[in-house]
N, C-alpha and C positions, 0 to 999 in steps of 0.2 A: 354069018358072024356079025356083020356090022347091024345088021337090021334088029338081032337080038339085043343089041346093047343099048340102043337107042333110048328103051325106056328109063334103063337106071340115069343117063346121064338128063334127063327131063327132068327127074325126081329131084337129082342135087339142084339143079339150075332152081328152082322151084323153091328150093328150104332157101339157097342164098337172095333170092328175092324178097322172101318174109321178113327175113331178118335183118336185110339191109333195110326194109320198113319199117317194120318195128323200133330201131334207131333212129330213123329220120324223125319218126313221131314222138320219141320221147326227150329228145335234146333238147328241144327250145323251150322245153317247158321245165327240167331239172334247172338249168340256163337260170331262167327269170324266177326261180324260187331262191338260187343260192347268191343273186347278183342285186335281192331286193335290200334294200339299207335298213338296219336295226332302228326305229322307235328311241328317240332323246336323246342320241349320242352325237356330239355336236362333234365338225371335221376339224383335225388338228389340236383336241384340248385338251392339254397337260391335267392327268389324274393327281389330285392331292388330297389330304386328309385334314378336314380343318373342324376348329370349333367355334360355336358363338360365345361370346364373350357376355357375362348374366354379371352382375352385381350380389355378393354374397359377404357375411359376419366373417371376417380372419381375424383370430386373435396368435399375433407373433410371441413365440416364448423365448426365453435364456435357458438355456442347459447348464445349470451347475451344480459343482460339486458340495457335498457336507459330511459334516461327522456329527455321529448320533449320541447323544447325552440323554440320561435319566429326566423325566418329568420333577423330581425332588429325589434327593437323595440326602440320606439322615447317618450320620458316620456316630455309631454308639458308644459313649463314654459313660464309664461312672462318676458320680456325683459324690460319693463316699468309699473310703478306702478300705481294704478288705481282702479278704480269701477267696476266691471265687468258690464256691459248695458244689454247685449244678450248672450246667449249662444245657437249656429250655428248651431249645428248639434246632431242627434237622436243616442241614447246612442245605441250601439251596432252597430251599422250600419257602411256600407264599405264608406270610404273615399277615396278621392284623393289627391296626391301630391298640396299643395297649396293652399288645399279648406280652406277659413276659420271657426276658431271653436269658437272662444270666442270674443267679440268687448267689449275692456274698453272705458270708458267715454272719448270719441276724444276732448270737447272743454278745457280743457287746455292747450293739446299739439296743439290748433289750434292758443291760442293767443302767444303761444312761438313762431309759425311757422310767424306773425301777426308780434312779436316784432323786430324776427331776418329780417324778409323784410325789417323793416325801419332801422335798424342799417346798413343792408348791403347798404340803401342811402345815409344815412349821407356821410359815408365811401367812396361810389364815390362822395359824392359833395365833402366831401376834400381832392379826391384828384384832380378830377377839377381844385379845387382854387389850389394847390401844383404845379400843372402842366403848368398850365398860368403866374404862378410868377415867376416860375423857366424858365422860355420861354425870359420873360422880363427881368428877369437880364442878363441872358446868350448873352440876344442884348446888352444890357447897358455894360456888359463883352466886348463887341467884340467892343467896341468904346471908350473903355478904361472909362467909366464915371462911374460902377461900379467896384469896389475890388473884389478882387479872394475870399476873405471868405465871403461876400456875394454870392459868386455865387456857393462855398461849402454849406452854409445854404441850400439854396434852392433846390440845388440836395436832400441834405440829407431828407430836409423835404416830397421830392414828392416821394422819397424810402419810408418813413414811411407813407403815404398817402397810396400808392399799399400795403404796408405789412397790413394795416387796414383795404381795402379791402378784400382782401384776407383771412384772419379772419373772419371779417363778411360773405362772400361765405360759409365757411368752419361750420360757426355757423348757419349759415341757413340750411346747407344740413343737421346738427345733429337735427335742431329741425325739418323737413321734417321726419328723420329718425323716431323718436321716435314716429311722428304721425301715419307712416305708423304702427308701433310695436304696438297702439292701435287697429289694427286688429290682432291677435294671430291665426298664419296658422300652419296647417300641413305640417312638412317636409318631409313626405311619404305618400307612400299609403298602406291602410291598412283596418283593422278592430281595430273601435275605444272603450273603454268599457265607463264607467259610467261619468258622471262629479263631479269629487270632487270639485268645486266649483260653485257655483251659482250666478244667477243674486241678486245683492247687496253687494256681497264678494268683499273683499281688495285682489288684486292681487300684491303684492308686487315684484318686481326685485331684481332675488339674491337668490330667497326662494328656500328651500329644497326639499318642498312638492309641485309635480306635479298637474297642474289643469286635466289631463286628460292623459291618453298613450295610444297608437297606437302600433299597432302591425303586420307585415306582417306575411301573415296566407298563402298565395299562396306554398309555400315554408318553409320547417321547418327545422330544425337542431335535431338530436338527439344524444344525448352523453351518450357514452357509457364508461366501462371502460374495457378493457383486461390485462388480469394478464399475467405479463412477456412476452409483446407484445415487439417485435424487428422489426426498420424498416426495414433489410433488409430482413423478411418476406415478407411487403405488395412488394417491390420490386420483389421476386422471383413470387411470384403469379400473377404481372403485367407481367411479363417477358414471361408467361403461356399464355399470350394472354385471360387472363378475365376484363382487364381494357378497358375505352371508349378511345375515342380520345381527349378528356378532361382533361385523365387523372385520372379519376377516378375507382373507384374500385365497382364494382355493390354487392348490399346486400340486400337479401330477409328478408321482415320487417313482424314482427308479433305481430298481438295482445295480450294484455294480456291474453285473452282467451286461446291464442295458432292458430286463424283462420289467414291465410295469408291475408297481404294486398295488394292491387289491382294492387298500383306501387311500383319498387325496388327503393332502396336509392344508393345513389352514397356517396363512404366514400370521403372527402376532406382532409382531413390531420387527419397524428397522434400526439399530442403533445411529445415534444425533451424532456420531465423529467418525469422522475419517482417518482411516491407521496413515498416520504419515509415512508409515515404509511402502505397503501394499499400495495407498492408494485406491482403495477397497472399503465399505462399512460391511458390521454382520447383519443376518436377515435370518431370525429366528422363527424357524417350519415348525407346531405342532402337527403331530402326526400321530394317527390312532396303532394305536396295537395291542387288539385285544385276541389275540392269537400266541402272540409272542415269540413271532416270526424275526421283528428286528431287537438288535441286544446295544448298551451303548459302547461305543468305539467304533463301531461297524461305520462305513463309509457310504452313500449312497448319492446319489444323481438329483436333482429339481427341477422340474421348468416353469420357470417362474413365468407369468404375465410381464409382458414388458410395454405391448401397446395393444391396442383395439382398432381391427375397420372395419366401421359397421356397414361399408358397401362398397367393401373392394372388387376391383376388376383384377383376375387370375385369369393367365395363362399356363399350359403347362411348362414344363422348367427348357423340354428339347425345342418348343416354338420361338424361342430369340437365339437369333443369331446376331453377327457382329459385322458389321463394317468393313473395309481396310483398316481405318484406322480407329478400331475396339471400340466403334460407338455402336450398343445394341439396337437393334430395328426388331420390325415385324412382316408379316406378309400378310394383308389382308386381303380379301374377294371383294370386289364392288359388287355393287347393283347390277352391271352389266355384266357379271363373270368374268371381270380382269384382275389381273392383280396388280395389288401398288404395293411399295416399300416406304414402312412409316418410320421414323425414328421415336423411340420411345423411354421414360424414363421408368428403368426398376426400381422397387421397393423392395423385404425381404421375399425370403426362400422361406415356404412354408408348405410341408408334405410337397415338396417337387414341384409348387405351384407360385410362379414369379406373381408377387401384386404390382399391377402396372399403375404407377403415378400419372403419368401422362402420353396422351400420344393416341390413345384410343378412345372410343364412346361405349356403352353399355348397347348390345345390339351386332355389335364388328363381327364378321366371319374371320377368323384367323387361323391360316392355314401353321399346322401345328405337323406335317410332315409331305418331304415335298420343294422343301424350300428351294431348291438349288433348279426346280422349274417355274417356280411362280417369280418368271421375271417382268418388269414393269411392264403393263399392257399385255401379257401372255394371257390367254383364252385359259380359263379353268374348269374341270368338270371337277367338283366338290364330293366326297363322301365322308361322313362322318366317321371321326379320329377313335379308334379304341383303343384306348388306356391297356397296356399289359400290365400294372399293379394297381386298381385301385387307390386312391386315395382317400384320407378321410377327410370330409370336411371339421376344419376347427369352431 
């Protein structure tokens, strides 16, 4: 019995020897692969997210508010009084310069036009006869057989002959005119709204109340107001090279939604006074609209140009922090991977991006997340900051 068993226990003794081998030899060397130190990662250095600070074009706007008015708008009245006969044209619909809208009852102004023909006859028959008489004295004058003040009569008469002419001309063309004024035209072109008066209505000459208005809609105006606006702002921002060659001043238009619209406005002028209640001047936006997206009354948003830097230093808006006592700083990386705390002076908020006035150089690594381990002198390993929105540059 013992002597049978003998071999299986050689057998185990035998595997547990392999394999307590096979351990000894592969320890020291798992060991020194997982105990060898990572390539650039320095011992102790607080991970932050920072950027370099580049000199780029910001242009700062004002957001404000306006209300939208017609490019020209033409409120239709008649000129001569009357019946209205027909009315010309489909309410809402684009017109043209000239078209006509409304026809009053023409035959009155036809027998004025009727009357004034035959007076301007008479008027040349006498002066015909004024001018053949005075012919005939002027002979009988030159033969001595009539007197000088018959031959003064006769001038005088054939003078008052032409000025009666004349009259009559003058009175024909006014009753021509008033017929033509029985047609009532558009003096623009436009979009026209409803007819406040209809066929059988008294159109009166002189009245207050408009038969109809026209409106240019191609082109709009929007007025805005800015508080303690100075013109020689828009001049310095002109001077920046953002006005056209027009002269005008370009301004990104927004709905009241807050969605942008499609085309910019061009400012035209700022009015020369100041509203003593507001404290405010207006600042009058053309704006295209050849769609006829916007209508006037409608309310909309502007941002106006307010300054220009043509080589601002931006950091992002969450890279300043504050002091105890609310003075903003920075964190920036030296040359040796430390960090210092600067104090710095901001300038506006544009797309989330503070413009630093002072405090940094073109060049600065500024750690933009992070801050609350970049203490003075703390070791920093740097990676570059990813924006989760986008900004655009202005």
């Amino acid at each position: 019995m013992m002597a049978s068993s003998n071999p299986f226990k050689c057998v185990l003794v035998g595997v547990t020897l392999l394999a307590l081998a096979a351990c000894s030899d592969n320890g020291p060397s798992a060991a020194t692969e997982e105990g060898h130190p990572q390539q650039g990662n320095e011992a102790g250095a607080a991970r932050v997210a920072t950027v370099t600070v580049r000199p780029r074009r910001v242009v700062v706007y004002d957001e404000l508010p306006g209300r939208v008015s017609a490019l020209r708008t033409a409120e239709i009245r008649p000129q001569v009084s009357g019946i209205i006969r027909k009315v010309l044209f489909e309410e809402g619909s684009e017109v043209a310069a000239e078209q006509p809208l409304f026809e009053i009852d023409p035959a009155p102004f036809v027998t004025d036009v009727e009357a004034a023909t035959a007076a301007l006859a008479r008027a040349e028959a006498d002066e015909l006869n004024a001018s053949l008489k005075h012919d005939r004295i002027a002979a009988l004058a030159e033969s001595r057989t009539a007197t000088a003040a018959a031959l003064g009569d006769a001038k005088a008469a054939l003078a008052q002959a032409r000025a009666s002419v004349a009259e009559a001309r003058a009175n024909l063309s006014r009753r021509k005119l008033e017929l033509a004024h029985a047609t009532v035209s558009s003096p623009i072109a436009g979009r026209i709204g409803q007819a406040l008066i209809t066929e059988g209505g008294l159109a009166t000459a002189g009245a207050t109340n408009a038969m109809a208005v026209v409106q240019q809609l191609d082109r709009l105006f929007l007025d805005i107001r800015q508080p303690s606006m100075r013109p020689e702002m828009f001049e310095g921002v002109l001077a920046d090279g953002l006005g056209d060659d027009a002269g005008g001043l370009p301004v990104d238009i927004l709905t009241i939604t807050g969605k942008p619209y499609e085309f910019q406005g061009n400012i035209r002028f700022s009015d020369s006074t100041v509203d003593p209640g507001t404290g405010s001047i207006t600042i009058r936006v053309e704006v295209p609209n050849p769609h006829g997206q916007l209508l006037p009354g409608m309310y909309l948003r502007a941002r106006v140009p307010r300054s220009v830097h043509p080589s601002a230093l931006t950091v992002p808006q969450e890279a300043v922090v504050r002091d105890s006592s609310g003075r903003p700083q920075l964190a920036v990386v030296g040359p040796d991977r430390t960090a210092s705390q600067r104090k710095v002076e901001l300038g506006p908020l544009v797309d989330r991006q503070y413009v630093i006035l002072s405090g940094i150089s073109a060049g600065d690594e500024v750690v933009v997340q992070g801050q609350d381990r970049a203490r003075d002198g703390a070791k920093l390993q740097a990676v570059a900051y990813q924006p989760a929105i986008q900004t655009s540059a202005q």
